[in-house]
C-alpha positions in Angstrom: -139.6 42.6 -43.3 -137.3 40.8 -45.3 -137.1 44.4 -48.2 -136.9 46.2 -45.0 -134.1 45.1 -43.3 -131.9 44.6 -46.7 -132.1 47.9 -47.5 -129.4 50.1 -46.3 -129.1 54.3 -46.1 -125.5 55.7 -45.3 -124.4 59.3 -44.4 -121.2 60.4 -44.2 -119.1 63.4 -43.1 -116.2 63.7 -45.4 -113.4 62.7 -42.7 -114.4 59.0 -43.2 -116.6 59.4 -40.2 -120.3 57.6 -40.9 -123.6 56.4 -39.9 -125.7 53.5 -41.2 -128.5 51.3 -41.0 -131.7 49.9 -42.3 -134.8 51.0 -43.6 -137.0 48.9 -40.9 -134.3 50.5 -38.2 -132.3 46.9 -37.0 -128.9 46.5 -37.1 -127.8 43.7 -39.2 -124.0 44.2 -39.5 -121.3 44.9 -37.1 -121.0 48.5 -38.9 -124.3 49.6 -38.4 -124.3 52.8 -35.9 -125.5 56.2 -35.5 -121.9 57.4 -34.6 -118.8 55.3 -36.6 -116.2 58.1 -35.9 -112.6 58.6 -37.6 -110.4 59.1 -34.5 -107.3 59.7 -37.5 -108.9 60.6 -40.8 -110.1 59.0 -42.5 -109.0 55.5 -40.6 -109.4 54.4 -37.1 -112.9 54.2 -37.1 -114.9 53.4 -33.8 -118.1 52.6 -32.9 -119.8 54.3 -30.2 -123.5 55.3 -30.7 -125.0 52.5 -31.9 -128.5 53.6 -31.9 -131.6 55.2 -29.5 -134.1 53.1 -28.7 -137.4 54.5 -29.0 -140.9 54.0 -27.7 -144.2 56.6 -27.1 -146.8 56.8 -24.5 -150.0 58.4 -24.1 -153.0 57.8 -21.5 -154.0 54.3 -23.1 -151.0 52.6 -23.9 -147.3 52.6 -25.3 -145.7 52.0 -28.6 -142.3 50.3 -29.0 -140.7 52.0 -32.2 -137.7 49.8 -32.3 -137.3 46.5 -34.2 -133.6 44.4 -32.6 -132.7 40.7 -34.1 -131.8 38.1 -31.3 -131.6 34.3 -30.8 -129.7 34.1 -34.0 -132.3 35.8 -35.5 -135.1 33.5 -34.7 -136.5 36.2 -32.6 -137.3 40.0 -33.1 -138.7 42.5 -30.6 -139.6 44.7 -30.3 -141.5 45.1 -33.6 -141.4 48.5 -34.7 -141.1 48.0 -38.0 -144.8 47.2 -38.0 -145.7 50.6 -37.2 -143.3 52.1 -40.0 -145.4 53.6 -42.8 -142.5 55.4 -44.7 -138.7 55.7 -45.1 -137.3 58.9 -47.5 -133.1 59.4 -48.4 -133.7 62.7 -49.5 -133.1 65.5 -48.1 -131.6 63.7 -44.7 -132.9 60.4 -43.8 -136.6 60.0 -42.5 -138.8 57.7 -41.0 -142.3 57.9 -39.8 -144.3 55.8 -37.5 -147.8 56.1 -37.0 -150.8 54.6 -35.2 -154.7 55.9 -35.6 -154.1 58.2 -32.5 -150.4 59.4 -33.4 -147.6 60.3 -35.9 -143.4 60.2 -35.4 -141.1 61.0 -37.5 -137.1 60.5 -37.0 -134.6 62.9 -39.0 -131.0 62.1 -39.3 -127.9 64.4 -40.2 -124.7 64.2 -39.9 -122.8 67.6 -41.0 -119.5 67.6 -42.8 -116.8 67.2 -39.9 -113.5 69.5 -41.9 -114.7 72.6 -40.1 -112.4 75.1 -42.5 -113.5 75.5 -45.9 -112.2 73.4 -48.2 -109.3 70.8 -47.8 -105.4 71.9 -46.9 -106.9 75.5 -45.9 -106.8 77.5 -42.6 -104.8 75.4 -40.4 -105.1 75.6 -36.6 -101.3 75.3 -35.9 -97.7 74.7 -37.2 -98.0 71.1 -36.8 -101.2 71.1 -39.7 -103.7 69.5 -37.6 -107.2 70.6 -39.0 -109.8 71.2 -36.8 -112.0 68.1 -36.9 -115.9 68.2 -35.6 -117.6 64.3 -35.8 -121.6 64.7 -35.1 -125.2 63.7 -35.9 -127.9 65.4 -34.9 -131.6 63.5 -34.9 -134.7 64.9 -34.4 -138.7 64.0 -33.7 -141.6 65.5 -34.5 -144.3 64.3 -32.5 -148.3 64.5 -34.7 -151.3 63.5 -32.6 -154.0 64.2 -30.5 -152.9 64.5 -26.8 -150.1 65.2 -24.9 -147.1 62.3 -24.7 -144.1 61.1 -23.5 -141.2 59.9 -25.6 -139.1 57.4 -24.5 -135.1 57.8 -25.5 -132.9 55.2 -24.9 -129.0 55.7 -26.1 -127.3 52.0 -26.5 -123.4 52.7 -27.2 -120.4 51.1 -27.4 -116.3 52.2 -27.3 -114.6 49.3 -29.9 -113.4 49.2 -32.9 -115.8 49.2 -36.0 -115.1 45.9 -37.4 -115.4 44.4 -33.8 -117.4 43.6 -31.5 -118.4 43.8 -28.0 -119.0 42.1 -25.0 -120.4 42.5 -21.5 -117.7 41.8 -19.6 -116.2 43.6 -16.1 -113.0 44.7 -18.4 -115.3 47.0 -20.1 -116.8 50.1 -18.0 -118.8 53.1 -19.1 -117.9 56.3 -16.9 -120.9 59.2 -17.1 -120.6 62.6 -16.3 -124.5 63.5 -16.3 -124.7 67.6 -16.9 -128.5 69.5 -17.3 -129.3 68.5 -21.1 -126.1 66.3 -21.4 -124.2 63.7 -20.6 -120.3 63.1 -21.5 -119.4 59.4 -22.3 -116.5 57.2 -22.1 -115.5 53.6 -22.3 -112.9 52.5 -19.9 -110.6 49.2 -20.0 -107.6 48.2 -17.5 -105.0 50.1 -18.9 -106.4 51.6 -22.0 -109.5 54.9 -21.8 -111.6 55.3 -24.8 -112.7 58.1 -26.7 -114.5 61.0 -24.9 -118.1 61.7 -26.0 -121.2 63.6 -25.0 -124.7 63.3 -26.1 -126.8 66.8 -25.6 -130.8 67.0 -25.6 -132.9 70.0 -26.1 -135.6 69.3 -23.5 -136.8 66.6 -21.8 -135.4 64.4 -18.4 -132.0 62.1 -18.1 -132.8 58.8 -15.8 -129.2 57.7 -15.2 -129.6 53.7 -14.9 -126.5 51.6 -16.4 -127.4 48.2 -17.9 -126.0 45.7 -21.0 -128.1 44.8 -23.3 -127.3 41.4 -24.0 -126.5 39.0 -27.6 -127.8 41.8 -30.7 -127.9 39.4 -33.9 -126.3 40.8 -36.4 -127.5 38.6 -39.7 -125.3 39.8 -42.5 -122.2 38.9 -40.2 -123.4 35.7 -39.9 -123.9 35.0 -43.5 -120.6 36.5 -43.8 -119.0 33.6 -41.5 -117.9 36.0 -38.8 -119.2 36.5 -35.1 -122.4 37.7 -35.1 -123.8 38.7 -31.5 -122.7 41.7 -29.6 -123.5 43.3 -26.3 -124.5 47.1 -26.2 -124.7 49.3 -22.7 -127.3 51.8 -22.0 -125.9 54.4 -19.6 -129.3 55.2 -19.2 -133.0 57.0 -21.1 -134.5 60.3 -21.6 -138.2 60.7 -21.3 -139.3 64.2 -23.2 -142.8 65.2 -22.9 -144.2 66.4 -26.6 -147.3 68.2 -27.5 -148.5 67.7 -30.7 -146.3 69.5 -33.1 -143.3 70.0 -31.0 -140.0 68.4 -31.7 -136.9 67.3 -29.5 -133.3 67.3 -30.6 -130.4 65.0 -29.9 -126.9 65.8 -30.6 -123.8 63.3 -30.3 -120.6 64.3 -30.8 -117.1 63.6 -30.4 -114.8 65.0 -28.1 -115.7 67.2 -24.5 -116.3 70.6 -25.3 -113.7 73.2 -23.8 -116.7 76.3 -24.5 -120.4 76.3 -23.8 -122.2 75.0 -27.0 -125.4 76.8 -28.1 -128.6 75.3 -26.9 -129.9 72.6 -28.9 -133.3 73.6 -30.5 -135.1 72.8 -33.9 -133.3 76.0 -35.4 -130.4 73.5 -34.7 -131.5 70.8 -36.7 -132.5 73.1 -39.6 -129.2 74.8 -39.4 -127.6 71.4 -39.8 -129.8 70.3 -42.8 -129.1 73.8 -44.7 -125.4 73.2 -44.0 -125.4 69.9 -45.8 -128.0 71.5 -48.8 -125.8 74.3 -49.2 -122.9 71.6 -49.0 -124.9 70.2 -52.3 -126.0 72.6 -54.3 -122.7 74.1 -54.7 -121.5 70.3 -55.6 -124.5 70.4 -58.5 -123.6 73.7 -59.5 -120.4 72.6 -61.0 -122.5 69.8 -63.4 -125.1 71.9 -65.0 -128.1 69.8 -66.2 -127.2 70.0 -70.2 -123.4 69.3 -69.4 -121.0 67.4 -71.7 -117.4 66.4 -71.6 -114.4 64.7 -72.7 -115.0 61.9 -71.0 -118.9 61.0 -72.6 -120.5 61.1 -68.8 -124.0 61.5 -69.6 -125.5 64.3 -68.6 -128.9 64.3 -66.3 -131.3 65.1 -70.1 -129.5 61.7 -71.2 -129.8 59.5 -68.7 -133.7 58.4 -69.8 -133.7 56.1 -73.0 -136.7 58.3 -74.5 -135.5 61.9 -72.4 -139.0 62.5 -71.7 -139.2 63.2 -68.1 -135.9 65.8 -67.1 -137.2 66.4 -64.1 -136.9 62.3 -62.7 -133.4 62.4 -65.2 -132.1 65.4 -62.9 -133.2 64.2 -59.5 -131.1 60.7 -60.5 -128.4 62.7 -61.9 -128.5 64.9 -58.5 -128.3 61.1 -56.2 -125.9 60.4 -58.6 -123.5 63.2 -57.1 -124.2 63.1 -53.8 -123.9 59.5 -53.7 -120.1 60.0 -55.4 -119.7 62.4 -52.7 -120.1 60.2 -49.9 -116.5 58.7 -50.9 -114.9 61.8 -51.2 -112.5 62.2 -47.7 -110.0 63.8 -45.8 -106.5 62.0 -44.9 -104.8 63.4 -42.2 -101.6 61.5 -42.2 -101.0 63.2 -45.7 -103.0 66.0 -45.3 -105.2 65.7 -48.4 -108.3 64.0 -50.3 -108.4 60.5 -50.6 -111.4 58.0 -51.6 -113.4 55.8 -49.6 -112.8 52.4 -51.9 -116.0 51.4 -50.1 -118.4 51.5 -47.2 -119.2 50.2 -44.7 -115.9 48.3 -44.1 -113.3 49.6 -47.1 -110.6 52.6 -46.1 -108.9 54.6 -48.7 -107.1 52.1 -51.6 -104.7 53.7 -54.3 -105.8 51.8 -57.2 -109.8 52.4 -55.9 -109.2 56.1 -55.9 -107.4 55.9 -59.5 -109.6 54.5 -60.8 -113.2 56.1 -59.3 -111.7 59.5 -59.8 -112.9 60.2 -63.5 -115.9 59.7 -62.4 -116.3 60.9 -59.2 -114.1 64.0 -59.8 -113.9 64.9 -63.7 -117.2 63.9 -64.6 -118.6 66.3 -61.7 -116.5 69.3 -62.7 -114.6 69.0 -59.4 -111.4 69.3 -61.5 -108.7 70.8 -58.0 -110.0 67.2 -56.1 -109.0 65.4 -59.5 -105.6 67.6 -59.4 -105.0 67.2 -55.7 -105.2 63.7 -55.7 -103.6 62.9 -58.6 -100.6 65.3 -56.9 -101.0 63.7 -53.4 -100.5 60.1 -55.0 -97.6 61.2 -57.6 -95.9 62.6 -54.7 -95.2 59.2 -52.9 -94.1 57.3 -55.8 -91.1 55.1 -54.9 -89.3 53.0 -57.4 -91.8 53.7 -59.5 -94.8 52.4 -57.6 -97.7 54.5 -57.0 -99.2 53.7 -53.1 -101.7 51.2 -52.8 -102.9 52.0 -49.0 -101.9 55.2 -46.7 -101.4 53.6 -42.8 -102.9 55.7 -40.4 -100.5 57.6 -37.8 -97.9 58.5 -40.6 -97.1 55.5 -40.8 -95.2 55.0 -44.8 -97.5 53.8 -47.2 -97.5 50.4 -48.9 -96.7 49.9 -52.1 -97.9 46.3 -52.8 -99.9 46.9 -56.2 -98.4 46.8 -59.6 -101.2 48.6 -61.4 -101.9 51.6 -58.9 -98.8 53.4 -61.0 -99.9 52.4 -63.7 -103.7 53.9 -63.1 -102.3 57.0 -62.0 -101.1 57.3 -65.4 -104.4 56.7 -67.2 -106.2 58.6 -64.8 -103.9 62.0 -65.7 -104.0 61.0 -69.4 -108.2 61.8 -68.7 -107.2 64.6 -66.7 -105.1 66.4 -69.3 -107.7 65.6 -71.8 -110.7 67.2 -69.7 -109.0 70.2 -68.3 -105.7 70.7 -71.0 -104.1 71.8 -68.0 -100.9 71.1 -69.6 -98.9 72.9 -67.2 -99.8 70.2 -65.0 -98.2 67.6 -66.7 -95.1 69.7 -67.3 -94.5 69.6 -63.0 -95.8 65.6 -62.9 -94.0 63.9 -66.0 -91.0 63.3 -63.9 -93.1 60.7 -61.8 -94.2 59.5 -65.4 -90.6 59.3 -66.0 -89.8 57.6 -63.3 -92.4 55.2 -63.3 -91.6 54.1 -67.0 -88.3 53.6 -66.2 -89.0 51.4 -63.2 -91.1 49.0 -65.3 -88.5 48.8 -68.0 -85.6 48.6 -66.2 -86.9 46.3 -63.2 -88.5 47.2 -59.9 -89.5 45.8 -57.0 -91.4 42.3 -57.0 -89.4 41.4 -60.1 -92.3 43.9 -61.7 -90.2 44.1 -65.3 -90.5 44.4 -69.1 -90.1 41.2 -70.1 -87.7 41.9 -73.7 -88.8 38.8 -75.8 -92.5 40.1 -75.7 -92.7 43.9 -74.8 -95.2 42.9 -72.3 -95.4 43.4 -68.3 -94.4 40.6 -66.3 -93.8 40.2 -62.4 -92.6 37.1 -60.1 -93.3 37.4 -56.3 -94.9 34.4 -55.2 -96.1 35.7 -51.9 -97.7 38.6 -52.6 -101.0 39.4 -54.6 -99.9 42.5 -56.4 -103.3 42.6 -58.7 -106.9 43.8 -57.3 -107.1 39.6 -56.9 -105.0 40.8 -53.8 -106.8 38.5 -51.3 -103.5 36.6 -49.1 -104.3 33.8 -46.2 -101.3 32.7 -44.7 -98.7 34.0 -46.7 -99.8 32.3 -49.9 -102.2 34.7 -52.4 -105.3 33.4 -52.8 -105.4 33.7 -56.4 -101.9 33.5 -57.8 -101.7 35.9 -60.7 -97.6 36.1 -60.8 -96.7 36.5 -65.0 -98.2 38.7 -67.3 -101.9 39.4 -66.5 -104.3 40.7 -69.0 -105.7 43.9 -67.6 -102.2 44.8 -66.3 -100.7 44.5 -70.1 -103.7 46.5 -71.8 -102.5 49.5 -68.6 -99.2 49.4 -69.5 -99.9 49.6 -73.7 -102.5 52.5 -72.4 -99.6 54.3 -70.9 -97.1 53.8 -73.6 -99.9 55.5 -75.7 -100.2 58.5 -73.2 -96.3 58.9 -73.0 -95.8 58.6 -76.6 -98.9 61.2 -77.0 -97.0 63.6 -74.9 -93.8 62.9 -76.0 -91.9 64.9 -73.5 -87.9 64.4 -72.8 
């Protein structure tokens, strides 16, 4: 159990949208859900599908498929997880339960959520607002002998992804129950959550409405934080399956204004070759032998001996689609960002910088390298480079003294991988600027200090370095003077400006 449950799979939808769980099924953070949607991409993030509980039936007896911590973890039940006999990534993830008499297995998807093609393109309206789609689809197969009846039980929530929630009379679920759906919404004395639906391809909706009571959620409590939470189940679908036949589940954001097409298996599919097609064109631009400027191995390297390709590519191919999984959408700048981290990181400035060799150049993705390196130059103020984009256009904080600094290293790799010198001709003013700022003195006190040549700052209550942890005003690690790292940057970047040795 214990390799079960600390194993994690993630899928993401490029608008900072996710789900994520374990292998064994159970929910052991606050952030595990089927449906954690970006409300303003890629921040905002809320919780409300948590998971379906499962369980089958046939003519002898029933199966719980679920495995749930409670008591503080001293209990679980039911114990699905015993009936597990295989978990895959790849292609979606995939889980299959079996018995002597039967066989189960669960598919997850969750297509990319930027409906137009590419980012920046085809907006809806003057105001460039994209149109945004956040879904997962899941599907059974059923494998046995005789007729049965699966069990679906949706458990959901309306709060904020690094929250929790409790069973309390401020917190109401309205249902608007429809033939194959039902449209969701959490509702609080003077505040209405977020619209959802879940849609079925076959089976029958028992309305019921009843909390679920104290979830154990271990990995919050090792973390120190609250770890129970209350989940409501509006109420279950029972689907008859005969063997081979599947059932599909949709949940998605929003209440549709148009009919949606019937869900069917063809709907699954469609949604798996969507995210395949999505992939291949991401491994096309990496061909197996590939080499660059920047030494990234290439999938023939990656074994010490070379002498299986085949296992070197399929790593190599992970590889990218994990590096993908960080890739996003920011609406409030209406461009690519990078995830500094899941489940709980948003977008950081100095994260992105510094990732984006790798998850940009090194891929051959050379317009996402371009955009962001564009997107971040473009809000540079006295020098500094962002650090964090607030949702809601909100201005963007400016509270690290390397971000600027890793822009700067990060277009030197650029230039060198693509010689797209033009490019540097429309950004050295932002180099420009950002050199002068240093020199001359911005803000923080961040300054050349002139007995040394070195980088030096004095602001004793922030933490301007990635030691940026702050409690109570006071940084956690003070790191005010000249720090290491930060001094071999700024000699970097004196080699790239001297190297380029523009007016």
């Amino acid at each position: 159990m214990k390799d079960l449950d600390s194993r994690e799979w993630l899928l993401t939808n490029g608008l900072g949208s996710f789900a994520s769980g374990t292998v064994c099924d159970a929910r052991t953070r606050t952030y595990h859900g089927w449906l954690v949607t970006a409300l303003d991409p890629p921040g905002h993030r809320t919780l409300l599908l948590s998971h379906l509980d499962a369980s089958l039936e046939l003519a002898e007896a029933t199966w719980a498929l679920s495995t749930n911590f409670w008591d503080g973890g001293k209990q679980i039940e039911p114990h699905g997880y015993q009936l597990l006999q295989s978990f895959q990534l790849e292609p979606v993830p995939s889980w299959i339960w079996s018995s002597e008499q039967w066989q189960l297995t669960r598919q997850l998807v969750m297509p990319y959520g930027l409906v137009e093609e590419g980012i920046g393109d085809s907006k809806t309206n003057s105001s460039n607002s994209h149109q945004f789609c956040n879904r997962i689809l899941v599907q059974y197969r059923y494998e046995g002998s005789e007729v049965a009846t699966l069990r679906l039980r949706p458990l959901i929530a309306d709060r904020d992804f690094h929250h929790q929630q409790s069973a309390t009379g401020k917190l109401q679920f309205s249902q608007l129950i429809l033939p194959e759906s039902i449209y969701l919404q959490g509702i609080r004395p003077n505040l209405v959550g977020t619209p959802w639906q879940l849609r079925w391809s076959s089976g029958y909706y028992q309305p019921e409405g009843v909390w679920y009571w104290n979830y154990y959620y271990p990995e919050e409590n090792l973390r120190g934080l609250s770890d129970c939470e209350d989940l409501y189940s509006p109420g279950y679908l029972s689907v008859i399956l005969h063997p081979g036949e599947t059932v599909t589940l949709e949940a998605r954001v929003g209440w549709s204004e148009s009919t949606l097409p019937k869900l069917n298996s063809q709907s699954f599919e469609q949604a798996i070759s969507e995210v395949q097609a999505r992939q291949n064109k991401l491994f096309s631009l990496v061909p197996v032998t590939s080499t660059n400027h920047l030494s990234v191995p290439s999938p023939a390297d990656i074994s010490p001996n070379n002498n299986n390709s085949s296992q070197n590519e399929l790593i190599w191919r992970q590889l990218l689609r994990a590096g993908d999984q960080f890739i996003a959408y920011r609406a409030s700048i209406d461009g690519p960002t990078v995830i500094a981290g899941y489940p709980w990181f948003s977008d950081w400035g100095r994260d992105t910088l510094i990732a984006l060799p790798g998850l940009a150049l090194a891929t051959g993705q050379f317009d996402l390298a371009k955009g962001l390196l564009e997107t971040f130059g473009s809000y540079c103020r006295d020098g500094l480079i962002p650090n964090t984009f607030p949702d809601q256009d909100a201005e963007p904080t400016y509270n690290s003294i390397d971000a600027s600094l890793w822009w700067i290293e990060t277009l030197g790799l650029y230039l060198t991988t693509t010689q797209d010198w033009d490019f540097l001709t429309q950004q050295y003013p932002t180099v420009r600027e950002i050199y002068k700022a240093y020199t001359a003195g911005s803000r923080y006190n961040i300054r050349v200090d002139a007995a040394d040549g070195l980088l030096i700052w004095d602001a004793p209550q922030v933490a301007l370095t990635w030691m940026d942890a702050v409690i109570d005003g006071k940084p956690v690690t003070p790191r005010r003077g000249k720090p290491v790292e930060i001094n071999a940057l700024w000699y970097s970047a004196l080699c790239w400006i001297s190297k380029w040795q523009l007016p």
